[in-house]
ZAKERO-910758 format. One line per field, with one value per atom (N, C-alpha, C): residue in three letters; atom name; x, y, z. Coordinates in steps of 0.05 Angstrom, whole numbers, plus 5000, padded with zeros to 4 digits. Layout:
rest [ALA / ...]
atom [CA / ...]
u [X / ...]
v [Y / ...]
w [Z / ...]
//
This chain:
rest [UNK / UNK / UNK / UNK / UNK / UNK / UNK / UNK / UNK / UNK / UNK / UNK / UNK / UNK / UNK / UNK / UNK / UNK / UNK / UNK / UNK / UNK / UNK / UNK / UNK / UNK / UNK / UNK / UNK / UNK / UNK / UNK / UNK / UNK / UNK / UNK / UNK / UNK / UNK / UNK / UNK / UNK / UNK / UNK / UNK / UNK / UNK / UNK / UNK / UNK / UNK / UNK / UNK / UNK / UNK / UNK / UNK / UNK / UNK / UNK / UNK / UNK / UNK / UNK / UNK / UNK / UNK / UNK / UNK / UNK / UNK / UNK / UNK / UNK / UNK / UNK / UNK / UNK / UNK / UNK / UNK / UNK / UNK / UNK / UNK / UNK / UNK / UNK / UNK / UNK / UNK / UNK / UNK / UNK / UNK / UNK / UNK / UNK / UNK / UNK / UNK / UNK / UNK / UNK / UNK / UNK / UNK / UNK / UNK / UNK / UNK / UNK / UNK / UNK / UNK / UNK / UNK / UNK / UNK / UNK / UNK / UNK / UNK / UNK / UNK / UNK / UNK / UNK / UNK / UNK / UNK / UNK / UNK / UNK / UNK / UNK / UNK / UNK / UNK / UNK / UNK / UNK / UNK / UNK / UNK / UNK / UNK / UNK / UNK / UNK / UNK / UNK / UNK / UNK / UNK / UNK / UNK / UNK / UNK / UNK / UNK / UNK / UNK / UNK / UNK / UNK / UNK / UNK / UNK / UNK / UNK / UNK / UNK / UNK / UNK / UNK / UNK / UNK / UNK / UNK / UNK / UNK / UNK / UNK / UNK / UNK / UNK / UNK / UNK / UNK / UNK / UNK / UNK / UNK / UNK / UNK / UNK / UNK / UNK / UNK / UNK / UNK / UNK / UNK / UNK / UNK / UNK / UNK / UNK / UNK / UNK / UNK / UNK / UNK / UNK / UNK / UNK / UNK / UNK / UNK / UNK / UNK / UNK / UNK / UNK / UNK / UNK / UNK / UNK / UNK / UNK / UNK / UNK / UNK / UNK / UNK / UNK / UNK / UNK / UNK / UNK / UNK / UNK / UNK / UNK / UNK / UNK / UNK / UNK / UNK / UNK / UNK / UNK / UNK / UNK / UNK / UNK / UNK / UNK / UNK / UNK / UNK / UNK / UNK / UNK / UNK / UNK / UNK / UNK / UNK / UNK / UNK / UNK / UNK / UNK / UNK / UNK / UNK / UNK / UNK / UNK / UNK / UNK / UNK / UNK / UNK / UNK / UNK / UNK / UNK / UNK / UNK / UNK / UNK / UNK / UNK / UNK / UNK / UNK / UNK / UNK / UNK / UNK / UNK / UNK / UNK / UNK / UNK / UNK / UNK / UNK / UNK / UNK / UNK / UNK / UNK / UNK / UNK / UNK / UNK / UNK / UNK / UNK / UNK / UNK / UNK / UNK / UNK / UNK / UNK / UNK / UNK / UNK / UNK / UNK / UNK / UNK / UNK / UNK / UNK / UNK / UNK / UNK / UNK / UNK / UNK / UNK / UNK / UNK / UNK / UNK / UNK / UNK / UNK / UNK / UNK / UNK / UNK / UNK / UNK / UNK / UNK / UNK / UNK / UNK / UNK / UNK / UNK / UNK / UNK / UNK / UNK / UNK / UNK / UNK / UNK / UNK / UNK / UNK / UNK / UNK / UNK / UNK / UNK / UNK / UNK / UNK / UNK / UNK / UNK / UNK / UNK / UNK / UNK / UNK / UNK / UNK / UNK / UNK / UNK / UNK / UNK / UNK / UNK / UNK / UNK / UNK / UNK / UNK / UNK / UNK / UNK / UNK / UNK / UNK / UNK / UNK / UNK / UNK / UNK / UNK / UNK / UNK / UNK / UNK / UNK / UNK / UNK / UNK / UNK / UNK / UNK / UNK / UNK / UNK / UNK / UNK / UNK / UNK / UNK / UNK / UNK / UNK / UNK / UNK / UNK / UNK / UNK / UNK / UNK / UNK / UNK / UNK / UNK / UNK / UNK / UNK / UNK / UNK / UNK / UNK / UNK / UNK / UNK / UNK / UNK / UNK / UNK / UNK / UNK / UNK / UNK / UNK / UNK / UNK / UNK / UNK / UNK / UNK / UNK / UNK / UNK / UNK / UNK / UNK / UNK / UNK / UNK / UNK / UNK / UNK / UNK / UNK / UNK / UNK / UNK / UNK / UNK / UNK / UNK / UNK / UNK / UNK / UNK / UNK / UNK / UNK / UNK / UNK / UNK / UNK / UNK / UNK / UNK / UNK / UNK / UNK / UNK / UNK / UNK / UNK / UNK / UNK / UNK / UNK / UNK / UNK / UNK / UNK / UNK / UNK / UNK / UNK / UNK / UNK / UNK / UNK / UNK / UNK / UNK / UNK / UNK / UNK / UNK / UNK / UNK / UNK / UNK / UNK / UNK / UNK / UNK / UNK / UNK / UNK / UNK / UNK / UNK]
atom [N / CA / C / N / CA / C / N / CA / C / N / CA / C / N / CA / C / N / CA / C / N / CA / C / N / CA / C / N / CA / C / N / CA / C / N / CA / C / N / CA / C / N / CA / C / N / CA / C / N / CA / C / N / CA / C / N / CA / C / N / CA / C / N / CA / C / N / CA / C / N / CA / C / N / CA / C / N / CA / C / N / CA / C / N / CA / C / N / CA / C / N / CA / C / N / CA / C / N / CA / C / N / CA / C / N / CA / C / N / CA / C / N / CA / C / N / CA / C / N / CA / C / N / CA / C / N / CA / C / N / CA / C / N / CA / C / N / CA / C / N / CA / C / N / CA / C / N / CA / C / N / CA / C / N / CA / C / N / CA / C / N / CA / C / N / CA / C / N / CA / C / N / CA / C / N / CA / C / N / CA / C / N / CA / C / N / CA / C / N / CA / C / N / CA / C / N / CA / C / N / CA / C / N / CA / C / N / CA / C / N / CA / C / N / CA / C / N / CA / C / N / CA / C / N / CA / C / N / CA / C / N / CA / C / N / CA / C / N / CA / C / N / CA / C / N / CA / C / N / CA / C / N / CA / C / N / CA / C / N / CA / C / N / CA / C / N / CA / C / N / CA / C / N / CA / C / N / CA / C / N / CA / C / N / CA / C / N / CA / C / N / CA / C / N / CA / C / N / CA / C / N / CA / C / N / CA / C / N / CA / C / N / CA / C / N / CA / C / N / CA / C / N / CA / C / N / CA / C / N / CA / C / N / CA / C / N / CA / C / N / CA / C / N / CA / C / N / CA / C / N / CA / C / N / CA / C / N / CA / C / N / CA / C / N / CA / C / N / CA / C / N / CA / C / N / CA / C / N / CA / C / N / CA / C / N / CA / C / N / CA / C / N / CA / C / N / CA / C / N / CA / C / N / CA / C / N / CA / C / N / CA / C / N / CA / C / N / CA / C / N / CA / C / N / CA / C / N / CA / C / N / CA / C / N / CA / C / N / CA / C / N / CA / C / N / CA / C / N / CA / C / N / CA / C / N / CA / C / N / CA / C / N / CA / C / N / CA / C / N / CA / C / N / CA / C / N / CA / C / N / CA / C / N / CA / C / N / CA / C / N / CA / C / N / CA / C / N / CA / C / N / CA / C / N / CA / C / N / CA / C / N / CA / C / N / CA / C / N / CA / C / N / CA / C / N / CA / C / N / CA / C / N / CA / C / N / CA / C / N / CA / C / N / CA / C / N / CA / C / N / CA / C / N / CA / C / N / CA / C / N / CA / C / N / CA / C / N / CA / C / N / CA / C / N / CA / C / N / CA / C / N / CA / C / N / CA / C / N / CA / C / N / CA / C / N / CA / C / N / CA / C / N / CA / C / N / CA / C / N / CA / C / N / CA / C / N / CA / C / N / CA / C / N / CA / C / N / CA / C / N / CA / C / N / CA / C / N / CA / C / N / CA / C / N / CA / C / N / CA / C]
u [3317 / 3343 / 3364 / 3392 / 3411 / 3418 / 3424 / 3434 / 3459 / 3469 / 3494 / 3500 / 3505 / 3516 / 3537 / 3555 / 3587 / 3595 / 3614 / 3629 / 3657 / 3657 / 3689 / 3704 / 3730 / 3743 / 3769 / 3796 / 3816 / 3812 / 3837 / 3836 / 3832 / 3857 / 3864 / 3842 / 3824 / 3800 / 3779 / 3769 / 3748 / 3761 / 3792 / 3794 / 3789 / 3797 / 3785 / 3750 / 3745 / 3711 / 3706 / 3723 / 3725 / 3725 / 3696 / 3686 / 3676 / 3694 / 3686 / 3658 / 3643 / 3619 / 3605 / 3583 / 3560 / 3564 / 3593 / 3596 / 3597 / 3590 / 3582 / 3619 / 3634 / 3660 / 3661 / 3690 / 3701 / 3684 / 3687 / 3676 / 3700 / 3701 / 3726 / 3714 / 3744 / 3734 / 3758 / 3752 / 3776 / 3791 / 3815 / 3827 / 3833 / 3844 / 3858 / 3884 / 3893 / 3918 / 3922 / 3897 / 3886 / 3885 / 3892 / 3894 / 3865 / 3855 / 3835 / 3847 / 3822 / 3825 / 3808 / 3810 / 3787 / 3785 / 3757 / 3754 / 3734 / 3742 / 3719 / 3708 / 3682 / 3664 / 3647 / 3638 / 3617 / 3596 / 3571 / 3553 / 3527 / 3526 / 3507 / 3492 / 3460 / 3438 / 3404 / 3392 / 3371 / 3344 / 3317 / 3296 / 3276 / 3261 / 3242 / 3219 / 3196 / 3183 / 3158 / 3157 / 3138 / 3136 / 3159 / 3163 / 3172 / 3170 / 3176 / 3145 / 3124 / 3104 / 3102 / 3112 / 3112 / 3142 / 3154 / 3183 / 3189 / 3162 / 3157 / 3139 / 3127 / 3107 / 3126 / 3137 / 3159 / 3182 / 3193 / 3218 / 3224 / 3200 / 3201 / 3234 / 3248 / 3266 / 3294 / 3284 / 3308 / 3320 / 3314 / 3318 / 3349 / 3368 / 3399 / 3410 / 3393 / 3410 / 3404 / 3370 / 3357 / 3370 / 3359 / 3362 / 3389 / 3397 / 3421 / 3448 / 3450 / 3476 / 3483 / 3460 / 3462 / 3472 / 3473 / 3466 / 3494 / 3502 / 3529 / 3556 / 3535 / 3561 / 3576 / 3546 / 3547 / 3556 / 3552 / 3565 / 3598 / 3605 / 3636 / 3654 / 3640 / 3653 / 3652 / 3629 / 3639 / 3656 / 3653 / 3682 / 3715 / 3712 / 3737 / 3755 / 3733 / 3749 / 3768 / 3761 / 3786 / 3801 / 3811 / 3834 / 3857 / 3879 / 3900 / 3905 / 3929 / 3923 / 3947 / 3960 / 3973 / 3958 / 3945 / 3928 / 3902 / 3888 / 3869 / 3891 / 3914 / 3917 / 3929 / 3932 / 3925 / 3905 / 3908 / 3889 / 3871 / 3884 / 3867 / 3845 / 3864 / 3852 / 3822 / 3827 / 3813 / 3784 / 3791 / 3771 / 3759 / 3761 / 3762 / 3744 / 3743 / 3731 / 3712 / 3710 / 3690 / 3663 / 3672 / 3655 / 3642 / 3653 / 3645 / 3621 / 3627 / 3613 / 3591 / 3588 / 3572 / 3549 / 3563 / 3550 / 3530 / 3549 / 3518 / 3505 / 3511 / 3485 / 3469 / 3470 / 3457 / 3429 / 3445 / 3433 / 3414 / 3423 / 3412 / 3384 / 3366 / 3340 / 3326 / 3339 / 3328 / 3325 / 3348 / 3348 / 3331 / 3326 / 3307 / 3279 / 3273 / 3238 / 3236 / 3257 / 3256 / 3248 / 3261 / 3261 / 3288 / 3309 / 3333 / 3349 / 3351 / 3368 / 3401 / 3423 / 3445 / 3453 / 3470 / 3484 / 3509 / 3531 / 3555 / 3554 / 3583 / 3596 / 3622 / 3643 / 3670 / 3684 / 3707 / 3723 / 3743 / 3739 / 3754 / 3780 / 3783 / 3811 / 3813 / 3824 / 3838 / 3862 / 3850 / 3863 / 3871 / 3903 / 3912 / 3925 / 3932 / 3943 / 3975 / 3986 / 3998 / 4023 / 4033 / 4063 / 4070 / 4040 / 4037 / 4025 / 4015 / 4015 / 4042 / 4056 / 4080 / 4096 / 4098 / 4110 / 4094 / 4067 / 4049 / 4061 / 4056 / 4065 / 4100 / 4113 / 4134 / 4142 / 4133 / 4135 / 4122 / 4099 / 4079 / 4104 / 4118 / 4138 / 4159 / 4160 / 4199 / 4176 / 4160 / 4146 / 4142 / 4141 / 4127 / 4162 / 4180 / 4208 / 4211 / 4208 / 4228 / 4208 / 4182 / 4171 / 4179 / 4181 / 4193 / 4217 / 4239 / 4265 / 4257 / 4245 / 4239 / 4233 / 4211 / 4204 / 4226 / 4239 / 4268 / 4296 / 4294 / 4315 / 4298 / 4274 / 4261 / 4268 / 4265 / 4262 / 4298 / 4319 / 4346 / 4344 / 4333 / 4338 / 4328 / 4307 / 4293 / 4305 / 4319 / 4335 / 4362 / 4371 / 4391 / 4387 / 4368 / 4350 / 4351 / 4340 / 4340 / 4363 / 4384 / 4413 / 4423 / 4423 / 4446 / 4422 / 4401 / 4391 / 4403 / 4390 / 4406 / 4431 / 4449 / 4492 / 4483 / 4465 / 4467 / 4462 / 4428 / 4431 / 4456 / 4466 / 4486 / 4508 / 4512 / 4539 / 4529 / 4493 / 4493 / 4489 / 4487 / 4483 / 4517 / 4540 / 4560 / 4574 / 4559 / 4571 / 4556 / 4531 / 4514 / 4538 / 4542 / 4557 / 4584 / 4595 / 4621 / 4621 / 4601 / 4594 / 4587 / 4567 / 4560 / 4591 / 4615 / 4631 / 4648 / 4658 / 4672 / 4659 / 4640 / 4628 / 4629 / 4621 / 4629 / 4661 / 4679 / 4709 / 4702 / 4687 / 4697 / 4679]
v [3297 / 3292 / 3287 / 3288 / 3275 / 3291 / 3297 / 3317 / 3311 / 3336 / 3335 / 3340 / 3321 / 3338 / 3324 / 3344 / 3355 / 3357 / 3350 / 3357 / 3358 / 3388 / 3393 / 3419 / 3412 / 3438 / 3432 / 3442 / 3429 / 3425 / 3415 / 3426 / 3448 / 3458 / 3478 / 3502 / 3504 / 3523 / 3516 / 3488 / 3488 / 3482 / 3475 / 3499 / 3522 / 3540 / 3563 / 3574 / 3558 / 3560 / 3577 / 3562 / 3567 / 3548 / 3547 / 3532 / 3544 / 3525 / 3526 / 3539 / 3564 / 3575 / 3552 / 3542 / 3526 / 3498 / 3494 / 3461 / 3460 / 3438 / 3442 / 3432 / 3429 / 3426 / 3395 / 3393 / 3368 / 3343 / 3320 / 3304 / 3290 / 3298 / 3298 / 3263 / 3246 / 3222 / 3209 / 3204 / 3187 / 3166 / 3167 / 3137 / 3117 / 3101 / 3080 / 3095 / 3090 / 3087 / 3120 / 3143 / 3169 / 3186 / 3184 / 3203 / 3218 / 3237 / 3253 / 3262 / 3246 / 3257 / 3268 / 3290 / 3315 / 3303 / 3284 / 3273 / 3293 / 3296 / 3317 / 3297 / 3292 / 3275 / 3283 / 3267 / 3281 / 3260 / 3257 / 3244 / 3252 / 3229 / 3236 / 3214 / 3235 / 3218 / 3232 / 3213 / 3236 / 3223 / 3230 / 3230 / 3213 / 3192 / 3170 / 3198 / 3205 / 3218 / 3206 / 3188 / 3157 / 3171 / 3171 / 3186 / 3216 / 3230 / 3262 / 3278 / 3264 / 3288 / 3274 / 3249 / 3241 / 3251 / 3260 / 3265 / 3308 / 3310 / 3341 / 3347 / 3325 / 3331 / 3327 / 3303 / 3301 / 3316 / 3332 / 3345 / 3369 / 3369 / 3392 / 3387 / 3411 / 3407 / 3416 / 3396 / 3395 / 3361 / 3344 / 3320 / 3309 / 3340 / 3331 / 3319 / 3349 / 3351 / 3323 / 3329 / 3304 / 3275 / 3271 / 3238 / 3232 / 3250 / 3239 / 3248 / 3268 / 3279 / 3254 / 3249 / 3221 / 3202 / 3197 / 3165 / 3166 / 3185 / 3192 / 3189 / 3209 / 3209 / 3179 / 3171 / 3147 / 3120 / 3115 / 3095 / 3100 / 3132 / 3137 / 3126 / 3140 / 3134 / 3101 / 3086 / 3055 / 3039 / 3056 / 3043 / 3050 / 3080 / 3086 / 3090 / 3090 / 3086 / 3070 / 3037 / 3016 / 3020 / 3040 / 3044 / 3063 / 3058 / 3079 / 3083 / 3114 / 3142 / 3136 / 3121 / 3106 / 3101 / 3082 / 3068 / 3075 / 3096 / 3125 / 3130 / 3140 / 3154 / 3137 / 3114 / 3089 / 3093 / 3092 / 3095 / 3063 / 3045 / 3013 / 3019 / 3024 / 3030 / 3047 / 3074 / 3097 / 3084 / 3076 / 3068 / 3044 / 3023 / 2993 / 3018 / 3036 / 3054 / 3062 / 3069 / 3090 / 3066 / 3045 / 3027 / 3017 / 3011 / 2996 / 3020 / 3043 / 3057 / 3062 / 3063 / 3072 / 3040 / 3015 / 2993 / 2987 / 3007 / 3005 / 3031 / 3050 / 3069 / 3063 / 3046 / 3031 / 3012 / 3002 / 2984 / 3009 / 3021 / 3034 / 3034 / 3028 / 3032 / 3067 / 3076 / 3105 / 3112 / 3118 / 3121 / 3109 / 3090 / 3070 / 3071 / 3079 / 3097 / 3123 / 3134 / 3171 / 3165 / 3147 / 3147 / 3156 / 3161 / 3170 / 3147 / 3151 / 3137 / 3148 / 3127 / 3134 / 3129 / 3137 / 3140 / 3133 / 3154 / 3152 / 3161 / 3147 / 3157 / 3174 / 3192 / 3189 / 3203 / 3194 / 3215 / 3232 / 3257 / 3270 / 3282 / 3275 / 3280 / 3276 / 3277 / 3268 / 3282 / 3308 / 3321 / 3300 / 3310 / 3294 / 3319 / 3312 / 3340 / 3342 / 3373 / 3368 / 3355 / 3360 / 3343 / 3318 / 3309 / 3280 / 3271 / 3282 / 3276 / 3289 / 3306 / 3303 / 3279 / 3263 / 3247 / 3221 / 3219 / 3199 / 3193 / 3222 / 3231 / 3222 / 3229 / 3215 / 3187 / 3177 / 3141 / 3136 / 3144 / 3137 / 3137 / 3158 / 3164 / 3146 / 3141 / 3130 / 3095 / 3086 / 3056 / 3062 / 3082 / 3086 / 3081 / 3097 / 3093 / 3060 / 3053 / 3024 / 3010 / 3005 / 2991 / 2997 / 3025 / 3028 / 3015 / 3015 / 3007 / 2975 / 2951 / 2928 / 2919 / 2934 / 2936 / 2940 / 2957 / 2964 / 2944 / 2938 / 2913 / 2882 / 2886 / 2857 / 2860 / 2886 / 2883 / 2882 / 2894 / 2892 / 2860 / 2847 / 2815 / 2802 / 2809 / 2806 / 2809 / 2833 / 2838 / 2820 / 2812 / 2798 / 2774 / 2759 / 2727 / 2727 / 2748 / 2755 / 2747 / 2763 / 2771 / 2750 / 2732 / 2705 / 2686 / 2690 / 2667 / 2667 / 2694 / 2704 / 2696 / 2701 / 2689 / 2660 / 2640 / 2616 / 2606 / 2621 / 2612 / 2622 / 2639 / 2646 / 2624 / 2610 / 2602 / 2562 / 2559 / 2538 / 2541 / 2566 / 2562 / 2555 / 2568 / 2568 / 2538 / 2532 / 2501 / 2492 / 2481 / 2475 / 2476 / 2504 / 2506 / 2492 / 2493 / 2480 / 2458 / 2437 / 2414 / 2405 / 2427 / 2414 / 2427 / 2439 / 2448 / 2417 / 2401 / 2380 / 2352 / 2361 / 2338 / 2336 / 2372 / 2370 / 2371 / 2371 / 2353 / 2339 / 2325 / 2293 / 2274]
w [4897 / 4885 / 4906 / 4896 / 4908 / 4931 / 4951 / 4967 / 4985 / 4993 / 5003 / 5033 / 5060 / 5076 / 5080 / 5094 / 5101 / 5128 / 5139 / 5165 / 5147 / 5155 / 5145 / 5159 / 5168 / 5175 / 5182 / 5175 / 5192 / 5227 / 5241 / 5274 / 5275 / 5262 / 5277 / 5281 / 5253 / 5244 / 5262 / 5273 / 5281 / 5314 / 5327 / 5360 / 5356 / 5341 / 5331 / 5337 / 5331 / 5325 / 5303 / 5282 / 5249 / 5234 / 5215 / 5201 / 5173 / 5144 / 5123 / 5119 / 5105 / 5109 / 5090 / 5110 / 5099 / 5109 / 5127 / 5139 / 5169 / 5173 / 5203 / 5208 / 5232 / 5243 / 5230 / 5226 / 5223 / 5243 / 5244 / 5269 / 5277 / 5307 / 5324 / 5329 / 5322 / 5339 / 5344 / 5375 / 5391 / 5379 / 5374 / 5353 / 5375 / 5367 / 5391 / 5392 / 5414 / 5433 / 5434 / 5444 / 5452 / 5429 / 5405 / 5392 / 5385 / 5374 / 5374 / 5337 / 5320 / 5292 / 5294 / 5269 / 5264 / 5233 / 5220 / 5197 / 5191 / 5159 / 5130 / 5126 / 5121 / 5108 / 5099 / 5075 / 5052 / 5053 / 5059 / 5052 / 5029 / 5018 / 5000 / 5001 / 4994 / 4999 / 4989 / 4991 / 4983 / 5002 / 4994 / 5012 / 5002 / 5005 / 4992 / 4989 / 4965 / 4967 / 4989 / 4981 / 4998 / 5031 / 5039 / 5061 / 5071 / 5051 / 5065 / 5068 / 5067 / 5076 / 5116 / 5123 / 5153 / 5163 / 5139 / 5159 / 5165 / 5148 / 5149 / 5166 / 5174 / 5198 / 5224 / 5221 / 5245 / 5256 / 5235 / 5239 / 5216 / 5206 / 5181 / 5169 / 5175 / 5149 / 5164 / 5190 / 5215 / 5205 / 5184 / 5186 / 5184 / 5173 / 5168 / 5198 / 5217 / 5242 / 5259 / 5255 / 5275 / 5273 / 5247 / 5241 / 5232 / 5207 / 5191 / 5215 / 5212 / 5231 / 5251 / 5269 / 5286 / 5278 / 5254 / 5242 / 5234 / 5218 / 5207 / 5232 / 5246 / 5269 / 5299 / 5299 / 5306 / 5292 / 5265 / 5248 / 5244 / 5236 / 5230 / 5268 / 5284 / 5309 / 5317 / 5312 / 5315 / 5298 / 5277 / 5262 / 5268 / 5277 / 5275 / 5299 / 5320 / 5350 / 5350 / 5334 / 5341 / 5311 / 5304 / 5290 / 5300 / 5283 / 5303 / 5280 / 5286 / 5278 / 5245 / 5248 / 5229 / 5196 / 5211 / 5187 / 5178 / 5199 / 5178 / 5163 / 5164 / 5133 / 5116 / 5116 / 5097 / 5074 / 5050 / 5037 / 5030 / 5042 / 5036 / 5056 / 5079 / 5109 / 5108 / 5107 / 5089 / 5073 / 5047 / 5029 / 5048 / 5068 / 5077 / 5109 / 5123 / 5133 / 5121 / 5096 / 5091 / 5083 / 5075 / 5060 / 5089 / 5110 / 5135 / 5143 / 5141 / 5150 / 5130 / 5113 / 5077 / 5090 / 5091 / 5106 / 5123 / 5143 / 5164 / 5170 / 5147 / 5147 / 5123 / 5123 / 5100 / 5113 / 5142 / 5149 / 5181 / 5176 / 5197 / 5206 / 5215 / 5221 / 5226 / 5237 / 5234 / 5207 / 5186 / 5167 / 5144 / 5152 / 5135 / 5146 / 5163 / 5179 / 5163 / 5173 / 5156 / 5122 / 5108 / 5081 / 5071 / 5084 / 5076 / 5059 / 5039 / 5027 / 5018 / 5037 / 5030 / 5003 / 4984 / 4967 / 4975 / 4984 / 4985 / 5010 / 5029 / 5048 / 5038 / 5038 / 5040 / 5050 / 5059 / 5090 / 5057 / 5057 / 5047 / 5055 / 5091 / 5092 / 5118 / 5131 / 5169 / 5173 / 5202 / 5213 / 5234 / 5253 / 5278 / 5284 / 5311 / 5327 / 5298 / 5300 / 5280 / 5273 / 5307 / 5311 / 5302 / 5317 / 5303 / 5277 / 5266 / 5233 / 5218 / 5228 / 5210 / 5214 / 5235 / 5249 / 5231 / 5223 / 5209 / 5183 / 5173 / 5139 / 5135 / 5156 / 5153 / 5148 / 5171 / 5169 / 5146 / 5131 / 5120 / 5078 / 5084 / 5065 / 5061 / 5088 / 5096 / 5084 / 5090 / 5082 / 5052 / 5043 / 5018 / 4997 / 5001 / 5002 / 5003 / 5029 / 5030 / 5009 / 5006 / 4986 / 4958 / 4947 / 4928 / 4922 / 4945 / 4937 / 4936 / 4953 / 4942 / 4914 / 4899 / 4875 / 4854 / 4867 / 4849 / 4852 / 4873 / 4877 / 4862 / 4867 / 4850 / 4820 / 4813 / 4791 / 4777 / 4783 / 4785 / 4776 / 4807 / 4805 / 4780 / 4770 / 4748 / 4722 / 4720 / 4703 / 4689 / 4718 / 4721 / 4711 / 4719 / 4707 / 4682 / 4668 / 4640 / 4633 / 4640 / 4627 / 4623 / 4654 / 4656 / 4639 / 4637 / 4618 / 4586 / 4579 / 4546 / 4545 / 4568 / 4568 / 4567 / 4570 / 4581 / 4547 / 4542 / 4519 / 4495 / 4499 / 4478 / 4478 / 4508 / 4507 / 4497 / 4500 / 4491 / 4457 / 4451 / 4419 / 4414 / 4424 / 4419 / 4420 / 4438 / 4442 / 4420 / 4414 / 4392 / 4365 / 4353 / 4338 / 4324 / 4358 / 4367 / 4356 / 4370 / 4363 / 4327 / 4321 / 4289 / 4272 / 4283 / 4264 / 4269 / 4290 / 4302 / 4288 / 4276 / 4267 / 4236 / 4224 / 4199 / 4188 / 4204 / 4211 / 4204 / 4223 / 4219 / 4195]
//
């Protein structure tokens, strides 16, 4: 069946050498321009039967640490080295990560010898030193803000189109009127 492994812990818990009971530490990986994220990740996956009586002879029921742990930790770090510390907490960014990586553990060759079949990848959350993720979460607010206020000024403008159209048509029904009263005058 389906199974579950985990790298999860905030920073600060796993400088500590404190870890959620039952998860191995967050996986620390270098961003661009030095930063050091601490990413939760949940993988799911399960085992080809085809292949677990050769992968129990090979590694008995070491195969999370051996094969998968590797495969996980090597695919998340070639993806996420050339990102900066900004646009991990992007959620386009984020989901547009997890799929790159879900991708090529997909394509992985180890994984596909063992019998491991991935399911899902997904980063459940991204630690940064903390100064600087308040400093992230901020900008990330203050963009979230100015987009909001665009939306709200478009839509003002929008509003406005409406209005002066309805005055335009009112003032040509008025004329209309004007006209068929000047005529039944005459």
């Amino acid at each position: 069946g389906t199974q579950l492994f985990t790298m999860k812990g905030d920073g600060k818990a796993v400088a500590e050498g404190q870890t959620p009971a039952g998860d191995e530490p967050c996986l620390k990986v270098k961003i661009k321009g030095g930063q050091e994220a601490c990413l939760d990740i949940r993988t799911e996956y399960e085992i080809d039967r085809r292949h677990l009586p050769d992968l129990h002879k090979a590694v008995k029921d070491q195969y999370e640490q051996v094969i998968l742990r590797p495969a996980v930790i090597r695919a998340t770090k070639n993806r996420a080295t050339v990102m900066i510390a900004d646009a991990i907490y992007a959620d386009e960014t984020q989901v547009a990560l997890e799929k790159a990586v879900e991708d090529e553990l997909l394509k992985d060759d180890d994984l596909k010898r063992a019998g491991i079949i991935i399911h899902s990848f997904i980063i459940e959350g991204v630690h940064l030193d903390p100064k600087y993720e308040n400093e992230v979460k901020e900008k990330a607010i203050a963009q979230q803000t100015r987009l909001k206020e665009i939306e709200l000024a478009a839509a003002a403008q929008e509003t406005a189109k409406r209005t002066a159209a309805q005055a335009q048509a009112q003032v040509e029904q008025a004329r209309a009127n004007a006209d068929a009263a000047k005529i039944g005058k005459v």
